[in-house]
C-alpha positions in Angstrom: 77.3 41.5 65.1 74.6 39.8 62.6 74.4 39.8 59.1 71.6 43.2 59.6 74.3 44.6 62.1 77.2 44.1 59.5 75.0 46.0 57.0 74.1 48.6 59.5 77.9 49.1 59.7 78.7 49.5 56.0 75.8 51.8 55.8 77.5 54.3 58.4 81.4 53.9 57.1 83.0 54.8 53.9 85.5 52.1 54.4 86.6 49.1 56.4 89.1 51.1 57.9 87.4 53.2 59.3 86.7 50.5 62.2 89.3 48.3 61.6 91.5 46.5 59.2 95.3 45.9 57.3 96.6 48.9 55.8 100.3 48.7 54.2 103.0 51.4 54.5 106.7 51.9 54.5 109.5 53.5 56.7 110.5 57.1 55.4 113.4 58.1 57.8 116.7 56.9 59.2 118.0 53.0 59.2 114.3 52.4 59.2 113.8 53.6 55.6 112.1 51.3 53.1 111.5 48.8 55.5 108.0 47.5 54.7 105.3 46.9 57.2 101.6 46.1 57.1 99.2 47.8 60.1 96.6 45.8 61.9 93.8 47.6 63.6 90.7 45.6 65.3 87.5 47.5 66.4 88.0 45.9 70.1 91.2 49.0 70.7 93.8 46.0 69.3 97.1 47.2 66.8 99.8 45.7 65.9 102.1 46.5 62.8 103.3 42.9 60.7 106.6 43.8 59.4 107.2 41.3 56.2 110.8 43.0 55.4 111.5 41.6 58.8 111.0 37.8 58.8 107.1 38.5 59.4 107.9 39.3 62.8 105.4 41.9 64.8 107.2 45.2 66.0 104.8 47.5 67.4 101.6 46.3 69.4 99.4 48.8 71.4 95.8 48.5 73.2 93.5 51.5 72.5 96.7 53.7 72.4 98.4 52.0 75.4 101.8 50.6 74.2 101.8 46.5 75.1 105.9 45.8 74.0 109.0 47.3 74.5 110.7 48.8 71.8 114.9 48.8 71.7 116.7 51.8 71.7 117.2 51.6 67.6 113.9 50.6 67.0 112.8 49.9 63.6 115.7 48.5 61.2 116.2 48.0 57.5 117.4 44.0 57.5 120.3 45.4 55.3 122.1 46.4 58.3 122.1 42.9 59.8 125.2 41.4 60.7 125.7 38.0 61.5 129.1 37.7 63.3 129.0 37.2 67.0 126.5 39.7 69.0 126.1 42.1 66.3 122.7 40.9 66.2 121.6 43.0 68.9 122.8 46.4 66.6 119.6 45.4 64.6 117.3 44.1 67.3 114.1 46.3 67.4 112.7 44.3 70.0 108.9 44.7 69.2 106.1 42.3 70.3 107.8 39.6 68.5 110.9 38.8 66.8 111.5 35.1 65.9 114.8 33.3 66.6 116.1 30.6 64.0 115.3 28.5 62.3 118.7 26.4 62.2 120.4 28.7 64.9 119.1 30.2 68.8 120.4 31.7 71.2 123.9 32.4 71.7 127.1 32.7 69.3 128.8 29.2 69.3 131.3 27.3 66.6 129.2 24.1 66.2 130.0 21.6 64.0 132.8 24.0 62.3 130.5 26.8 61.6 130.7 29.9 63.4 127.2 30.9 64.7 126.0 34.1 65.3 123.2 35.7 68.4 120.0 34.2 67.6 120.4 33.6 63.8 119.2 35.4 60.5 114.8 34.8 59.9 114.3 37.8 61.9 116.2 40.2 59.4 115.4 37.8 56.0 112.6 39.8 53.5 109.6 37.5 53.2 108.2 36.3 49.7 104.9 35.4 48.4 103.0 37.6 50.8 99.5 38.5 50.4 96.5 39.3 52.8 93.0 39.7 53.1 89.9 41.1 55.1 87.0 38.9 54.6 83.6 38.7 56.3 82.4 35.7 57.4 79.5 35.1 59.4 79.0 38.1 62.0 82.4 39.2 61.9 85.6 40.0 59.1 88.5 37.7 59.3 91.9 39.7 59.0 94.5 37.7 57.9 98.2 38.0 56.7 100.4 35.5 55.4 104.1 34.8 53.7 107.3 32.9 53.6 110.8 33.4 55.2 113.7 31.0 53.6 117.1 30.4 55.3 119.5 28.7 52.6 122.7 29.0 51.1 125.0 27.0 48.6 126.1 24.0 50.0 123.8 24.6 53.2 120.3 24.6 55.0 117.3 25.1 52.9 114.6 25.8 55.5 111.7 27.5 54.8 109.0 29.5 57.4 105.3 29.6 56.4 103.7 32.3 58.8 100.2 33.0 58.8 98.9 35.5 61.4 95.2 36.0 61.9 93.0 38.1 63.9 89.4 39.7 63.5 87.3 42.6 63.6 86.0 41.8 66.7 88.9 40.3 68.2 91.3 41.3 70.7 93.8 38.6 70.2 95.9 37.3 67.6 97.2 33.9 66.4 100.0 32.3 64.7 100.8 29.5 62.9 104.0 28.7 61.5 105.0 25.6 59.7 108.7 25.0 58.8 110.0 22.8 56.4 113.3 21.2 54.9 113.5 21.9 51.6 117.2 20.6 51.3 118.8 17.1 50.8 120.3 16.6 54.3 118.9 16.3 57.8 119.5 20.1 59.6 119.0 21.7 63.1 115.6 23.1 63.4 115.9 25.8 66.5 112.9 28.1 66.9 112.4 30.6 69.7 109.7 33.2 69.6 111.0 35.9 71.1 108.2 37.9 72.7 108.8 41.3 74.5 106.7 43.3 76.7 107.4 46.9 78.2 105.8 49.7 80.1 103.0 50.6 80.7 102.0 46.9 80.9 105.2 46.2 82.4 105.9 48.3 85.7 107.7 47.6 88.8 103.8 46.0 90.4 103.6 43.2 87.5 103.2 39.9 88.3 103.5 37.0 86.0 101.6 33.6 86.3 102.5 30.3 85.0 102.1 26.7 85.3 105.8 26.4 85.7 107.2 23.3 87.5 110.5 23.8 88.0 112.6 27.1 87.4 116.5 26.5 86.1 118.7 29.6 86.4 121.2 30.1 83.4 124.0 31.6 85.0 124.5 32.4 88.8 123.5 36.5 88.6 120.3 34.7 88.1 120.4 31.8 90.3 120.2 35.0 93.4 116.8 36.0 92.3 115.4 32.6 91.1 112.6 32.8 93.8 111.6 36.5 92.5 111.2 35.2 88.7 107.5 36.2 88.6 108.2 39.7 90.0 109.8 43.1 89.1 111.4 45.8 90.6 111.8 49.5 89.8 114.0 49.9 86.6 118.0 50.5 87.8 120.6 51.9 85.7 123.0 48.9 84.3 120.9 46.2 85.3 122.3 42.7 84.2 119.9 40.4 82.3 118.4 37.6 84.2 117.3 34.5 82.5 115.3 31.5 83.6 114.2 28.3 82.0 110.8 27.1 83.0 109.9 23.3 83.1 105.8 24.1 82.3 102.7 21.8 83.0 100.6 22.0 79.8 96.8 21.7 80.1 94.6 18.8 79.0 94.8 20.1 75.3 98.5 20.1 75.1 98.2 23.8 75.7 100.4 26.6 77.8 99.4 29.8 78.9 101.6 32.7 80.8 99.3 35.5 82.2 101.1 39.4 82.7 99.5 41.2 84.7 99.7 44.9 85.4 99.6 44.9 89.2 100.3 42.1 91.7 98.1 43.5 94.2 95.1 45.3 91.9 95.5 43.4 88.4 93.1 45.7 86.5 94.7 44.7 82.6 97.1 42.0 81.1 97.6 39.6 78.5 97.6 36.3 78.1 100.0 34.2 75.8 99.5 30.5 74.9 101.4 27.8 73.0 101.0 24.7 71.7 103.7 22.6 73.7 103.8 19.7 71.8 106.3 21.5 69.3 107.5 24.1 71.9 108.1 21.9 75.2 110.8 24.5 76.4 110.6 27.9 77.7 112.5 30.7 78.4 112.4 34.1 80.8 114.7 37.0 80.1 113.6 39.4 82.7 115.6 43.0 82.3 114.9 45.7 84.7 117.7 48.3 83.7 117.0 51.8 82.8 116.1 52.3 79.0 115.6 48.0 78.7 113.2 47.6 81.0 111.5 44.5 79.3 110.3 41.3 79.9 110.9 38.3 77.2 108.7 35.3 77.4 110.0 32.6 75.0 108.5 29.7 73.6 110.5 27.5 72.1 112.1 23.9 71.1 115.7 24.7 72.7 117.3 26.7 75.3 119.3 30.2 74.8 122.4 28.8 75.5 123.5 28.2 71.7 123.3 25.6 69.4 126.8 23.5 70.3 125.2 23.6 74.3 122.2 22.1 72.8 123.9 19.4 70.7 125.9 18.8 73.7 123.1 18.4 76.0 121.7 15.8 73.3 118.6 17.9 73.1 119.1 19.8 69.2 116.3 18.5 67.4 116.9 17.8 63.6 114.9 17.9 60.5 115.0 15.9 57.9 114.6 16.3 54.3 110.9 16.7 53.6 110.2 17.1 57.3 108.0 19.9 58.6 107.3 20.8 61.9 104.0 23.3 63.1 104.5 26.0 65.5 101.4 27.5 67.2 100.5 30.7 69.2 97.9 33.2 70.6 98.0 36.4 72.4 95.5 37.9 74.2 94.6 41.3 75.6 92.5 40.9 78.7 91.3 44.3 79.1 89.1 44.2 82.3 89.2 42.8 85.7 87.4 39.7 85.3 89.0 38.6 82.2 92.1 38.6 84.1 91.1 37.0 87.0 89.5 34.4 85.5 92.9 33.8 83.2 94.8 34.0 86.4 91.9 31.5 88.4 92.6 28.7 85.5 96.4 28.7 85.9 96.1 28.4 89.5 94.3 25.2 89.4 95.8 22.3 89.6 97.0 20.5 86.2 
């Protein structure tokens, strides 16, 4: 789009929105009310709805009406129903595109050090403060951005605080994120971060296929260990399906980089996505791969620990601390790849050696 294009634009819109942009709203009904969210809409077909109330996680993400993520059986909740004690954390997980695990807790309930630890921790139920964002043109195209901060502290505990900025374009049909997390407190803390990313039908069918530079695939409990071999595949949703999880060894590319490829259809991959990481601050990964009825979902997980819980980490001599005035950068981008070559090419570049 040039600058004469842009104009060209403005001249046949009343507003922005009209092709694309961030529009704010709140939740009206049920455990949802009040909750507030901001709306992202990109000219490409790209949507996805920022939800600041939530940790600054993403719920809902769709491609020119097509729904990319899986959405839990609660959906949307108010983070005044969150409960931290033992797997109560599922009661207010909306699943969503994204929803961050952490920052001084992951994965699953433990007593660690003397303190009882719930499922997954509390940043993706904690308000954010000091948000603000902006649509600004620059060059041929307008820069969406939106950006804020999560804190987990208490008396006599962590002070950690989460600096998201999320950013995408007009033009765009991807996203990024960059998160930096700090320690704000006076002693050194656990710093666990798992992005918890979640994708469902129509993009996720019994066909999909996923492709990744993995290495080495680790089951985490034997009910997975029978399927290890069929990690990259899927089957027809069956009612009471157990939960699978793998953890991936990955092979990151020259830049430090890691990227998964979904892809609708193993044997005619027509659309998918692509998400990349930045390994050097996420070198672990995890799989959660759910083919019931009604959670029929795929999780892929960067992250800087496994979903085991944070006393299995500190046993394993892997929990990674942070010290006071420490900060640590987190970085991510997904991509729609919304036509055959896209895809193929995205699948080509994994399959090459690293």
């Amino acid at each position: 789009m040039s600058a004469d294009c842009k104009d060209e634009t403005r001249r046949h819109i009343g507003r922005l929105s009209q092709a694309g942009g961030i529009t704010p709203f709140l939740y009206a009904d049920g455990r949802a009310r009040g909750t507030s969210a901001l709306r992202v809409k990109t000219a490409t077909g790209l949507e996805f709805w920022v939800v600041p109330d939530r940790g600054m996680d993403i719920y809902e993400a769709n491609f020119r009406g097509s729904s990319l993520c899986w959405h839990s059986p609660q959906g949307m909740v108010h983070p005044s129903y969150y409960s931290s004690r033992g797997l109560e954390w599922l009661k207010t997980f909306s699943g969503g595109l994204l929803t961050t695990c952490g920052l001084t807790m992951a994965g699953t309930p433990s007593i660690d050090d003397g303190e009882e630890l719930g499922l997954h921790g509390p940043i993706s139920t904690t308000p954010a403060e000091q948000l603000r964002w902006s649509e600004r043109w620059e060059g041929t195209d307008c820069l969406f951005e939106i950006a804020g901060n999560v804190r987990e502290s208490s008396v006599f505990g962590p002070n950690m605080l989460l600096e998201r900025r999320i950013t995408t374009s007009l033009k765009s049909s991807a996203l990024e994120i960059e998160d930096v997390v700090s320690n704000e407190g006076v002693r050194v803390t656990p710093l666990m971060m798992l992005y918890h990313f979640n994708f469902g039908y129509p993009l996720l069918t019994a066909s999909s296929q996923i492709y990744a530079p993995t290495k080495e695939v680790h089951p985490s409990d034997r009910f997975s260990e029978e399927s290890v071999m069929r990690w990259s595949e899927f089957e027809p949703a069956v009612r009471d399906q157990q939960e699978r999880v793998y953890f991936h060894d990955m092979a990151a590319d020259k830049d430090g980089w890691v990227g998964i490829v979904l892809a609708n259809d193993r044997d005619q991959p027509q659309f998918g996505i692509r998400l990349s990481y930045d390994a050097s601050t996420l070198p672990q990964f995890a799989q959660w791969k759910l083919t019931g009825e009604n959670h029929f979902v795929l999780g892929l997980e960067p992250s800087n620990c496994r979903t085991l819980g944070r006393k299995a980490e500190r046993e394993r001599g892997t929990l990674e601390m942070l010290a006071p005035g420490e900060k640590r950068r987190f970085r991510l981008r997904f991509e729609v790849l919304d036509d055959v070559s896209k895809l193929q090419r995205a699948i080509e570049e994994l399959q090459k050696p690293q």
